[in-house]
C-alpha positions in Angstrom: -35.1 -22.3 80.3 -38.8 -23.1 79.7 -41.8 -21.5 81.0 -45.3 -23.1 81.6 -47.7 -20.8 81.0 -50.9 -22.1 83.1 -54.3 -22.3 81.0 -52.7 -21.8 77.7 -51.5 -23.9 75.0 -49.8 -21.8 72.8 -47.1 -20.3 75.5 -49.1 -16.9 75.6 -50.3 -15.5 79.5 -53.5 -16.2 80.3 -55.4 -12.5 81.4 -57.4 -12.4 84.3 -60.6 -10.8 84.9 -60.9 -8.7 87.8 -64.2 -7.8 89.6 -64.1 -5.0 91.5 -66.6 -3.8 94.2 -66.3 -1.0 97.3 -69.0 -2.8 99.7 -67.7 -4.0 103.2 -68.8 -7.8 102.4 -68.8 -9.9 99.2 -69.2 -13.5 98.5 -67.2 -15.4 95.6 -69.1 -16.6 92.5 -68.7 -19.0 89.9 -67.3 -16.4 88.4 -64.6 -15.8 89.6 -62.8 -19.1 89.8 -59.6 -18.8 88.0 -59.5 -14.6 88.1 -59.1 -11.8 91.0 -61.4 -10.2 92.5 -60.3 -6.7 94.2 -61.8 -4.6 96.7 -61.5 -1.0 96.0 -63.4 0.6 99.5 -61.7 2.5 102.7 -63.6 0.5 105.6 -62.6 -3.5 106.8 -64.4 -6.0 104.1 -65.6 -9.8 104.9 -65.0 -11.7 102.1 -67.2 -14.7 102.3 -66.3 -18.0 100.4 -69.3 -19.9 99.7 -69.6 -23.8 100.6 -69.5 -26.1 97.7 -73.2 -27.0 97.7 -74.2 -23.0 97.3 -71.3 -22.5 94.5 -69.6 -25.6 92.6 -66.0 -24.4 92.0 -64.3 -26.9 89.9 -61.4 -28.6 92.2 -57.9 -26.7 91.6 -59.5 -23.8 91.3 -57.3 -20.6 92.0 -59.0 -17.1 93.3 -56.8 -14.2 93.6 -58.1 -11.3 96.0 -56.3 -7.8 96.2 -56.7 -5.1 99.0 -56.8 -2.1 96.3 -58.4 0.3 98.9 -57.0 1.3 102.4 -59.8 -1.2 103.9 -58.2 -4.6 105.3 -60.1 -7.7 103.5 -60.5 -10.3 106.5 -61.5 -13.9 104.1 -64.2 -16.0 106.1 -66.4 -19.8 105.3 -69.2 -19.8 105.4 -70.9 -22.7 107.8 -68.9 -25.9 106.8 -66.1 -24.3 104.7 -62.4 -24.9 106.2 -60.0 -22.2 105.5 -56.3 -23.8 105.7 -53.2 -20.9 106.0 -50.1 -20.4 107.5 -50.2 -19.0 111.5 -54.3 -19.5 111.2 -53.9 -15.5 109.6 -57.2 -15.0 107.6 -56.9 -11.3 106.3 -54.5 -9.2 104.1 -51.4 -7.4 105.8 -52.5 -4.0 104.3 -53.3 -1.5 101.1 -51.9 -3.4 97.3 -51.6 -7.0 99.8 -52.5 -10.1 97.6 -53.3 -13.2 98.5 -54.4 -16.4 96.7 -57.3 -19.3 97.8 -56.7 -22.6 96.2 -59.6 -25.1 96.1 -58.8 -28.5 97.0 -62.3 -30.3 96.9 -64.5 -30.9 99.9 -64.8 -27.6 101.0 -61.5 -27.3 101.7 -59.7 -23.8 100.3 -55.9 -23.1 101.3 -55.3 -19.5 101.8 -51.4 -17.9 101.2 -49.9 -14.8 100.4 -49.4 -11.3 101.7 -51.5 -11.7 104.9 -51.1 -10.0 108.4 
């Protein structure tokens, strides 16, 4: 069997860097691209993705986001940004959920995972 490791030449796993913050909104930054970001607080959180102009994520870029705290991450555009998932669901199913943007170019992000 062979395995492609994503981002890495030499067949070792890439590592993440995870942000963390306990605030009830955040907006993505360049940062982020390519890492998770997790949200650690008890209330609801609006996680805001940025439109391309504001924050130039490289096409194919992937985002992971993680519900760490008991407070449900609901993931909105900004003006202009399309969010594509499945059943239109825009927010995580509960506490540990995980859920994944992928950048497609155009301000287009699909949106999959753990979502409820």
């Amino acid at each position: 069997m062979t395995v492609n490791v994503i981002g890495s030449a030499s067949g070792t796993a890439a590592v993440l860097a995870t942000r963390s913050y306990s605030g009830i909104t955040d907006t993505l930054v360049i940062g982020d691209a390519n890492n998770r970001v997790e949200s650690t607080g008890s209330s609801s959180v609006t996680e805001t993705i940025p439109t391309n102009a504001s924050v130039a994520f490289p096409v194919d870029t992937l985002i992971e986001l993680s519900q760490y705290g008991s407070g449900q991450v609901e993931i909105v555009g900004a003006a202009g940004v399309t969010i594509d998932s499945p059943g239109g669901l825009v927010h995580t199913r509960t506490q540990f959920s995980t859920v994944g943007l992928f950048y497609r170019g155009s301000n287009v992000w699909i949106l999959s995972g753990d979502l409820g």
